[in-house]
C-alpha positions in Angstrom: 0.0 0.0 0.0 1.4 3.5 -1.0 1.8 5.8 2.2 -0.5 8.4 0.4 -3.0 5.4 0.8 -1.8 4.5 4.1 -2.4 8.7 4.9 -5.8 8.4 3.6 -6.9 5.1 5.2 -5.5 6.6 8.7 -7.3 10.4 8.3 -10.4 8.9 7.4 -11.2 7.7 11.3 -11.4 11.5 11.5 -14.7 11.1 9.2 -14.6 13.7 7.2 -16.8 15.0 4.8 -13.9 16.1 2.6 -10.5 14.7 2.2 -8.1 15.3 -0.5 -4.3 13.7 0.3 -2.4 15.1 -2.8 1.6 14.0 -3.1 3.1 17.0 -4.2 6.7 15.0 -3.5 7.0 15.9 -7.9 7.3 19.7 -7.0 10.5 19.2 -4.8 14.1 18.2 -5.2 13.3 14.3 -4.5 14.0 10.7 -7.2 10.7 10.7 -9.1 8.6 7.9 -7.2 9.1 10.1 -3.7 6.5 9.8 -1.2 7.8 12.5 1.0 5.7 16.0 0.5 1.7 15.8 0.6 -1.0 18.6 1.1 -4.2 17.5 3.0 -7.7 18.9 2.8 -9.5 17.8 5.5 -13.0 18.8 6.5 -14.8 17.3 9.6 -16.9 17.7 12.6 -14.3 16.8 14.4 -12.4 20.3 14.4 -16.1 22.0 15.6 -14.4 24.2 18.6 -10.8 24.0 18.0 -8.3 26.5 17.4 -6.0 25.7 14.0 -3.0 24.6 15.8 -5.3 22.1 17.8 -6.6 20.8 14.4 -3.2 20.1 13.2 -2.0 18.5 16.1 -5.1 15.8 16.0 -4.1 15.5 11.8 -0.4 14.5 13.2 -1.5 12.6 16.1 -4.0 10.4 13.8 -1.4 9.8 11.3 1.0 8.5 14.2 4.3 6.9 12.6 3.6 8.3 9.0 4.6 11.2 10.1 8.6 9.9 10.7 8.1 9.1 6.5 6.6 12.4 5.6 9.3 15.2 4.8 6.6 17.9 4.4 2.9 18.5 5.2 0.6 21.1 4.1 -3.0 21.1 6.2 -6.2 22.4 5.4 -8.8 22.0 8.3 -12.2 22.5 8.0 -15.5 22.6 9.9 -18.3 21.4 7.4 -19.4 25.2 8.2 -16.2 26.7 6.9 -15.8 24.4 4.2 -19.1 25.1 3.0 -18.9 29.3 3.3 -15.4 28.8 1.6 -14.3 25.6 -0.1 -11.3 26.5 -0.9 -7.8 25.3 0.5 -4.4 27.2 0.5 -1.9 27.2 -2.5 1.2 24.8 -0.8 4.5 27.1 -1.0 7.2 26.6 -3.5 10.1 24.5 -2.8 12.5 26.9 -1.4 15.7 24.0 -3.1 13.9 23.9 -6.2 12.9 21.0 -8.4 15.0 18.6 -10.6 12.1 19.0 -12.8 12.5 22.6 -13.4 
């Protein structure tokens, strides 16, 4: 199972109504293959009362041991209510080394 997979399988006891794991490992300097950047969208009632850094930290905790695999991660956490008045999710930064591919 590819750790993108494993991600998902793992963030989806968070039961969201959204979720979007995207490997973005392509835009950085890693061997093509890499399974080392990702950007998550994740929307659930789960994050109903919680500031942004306590959202994260339940996004890291859930995905446990992944986490010692996964170079860099981009989170977007939602409330169904925020997702719906803006269902949008933030551009991930460029690489700051660059890419091979560019």
């Amino acid at each position: 199972m590819s750790r993108q997979a494993r991600i998902e399988e793992k963030l989806r006891s968070l039961s969201p109504t959204h979720l979007e794991v995207v490997n973005e490992s392509h835009m950085h300097s890693v061997p093509p293959g890499s399974e080392s950047h990702f950007k998550v969208v994740i929307v659930s009632p789960r994050f109903e009362g919680l500031m942004l850094v306590h959202r994260h930290r339940l996004v890291y905790e859930t995905l446990g041991d992944e986490m010692r695999q996964i170079h860099a991660l981009a989170i977007t956490s939602k409330t169904p209510a925020e997702w719906e008045a803006s269902p949008t999710a933030l551009k991930s930064p460029p690489c700051l080394g660059g890419s091979k591919a560019d």
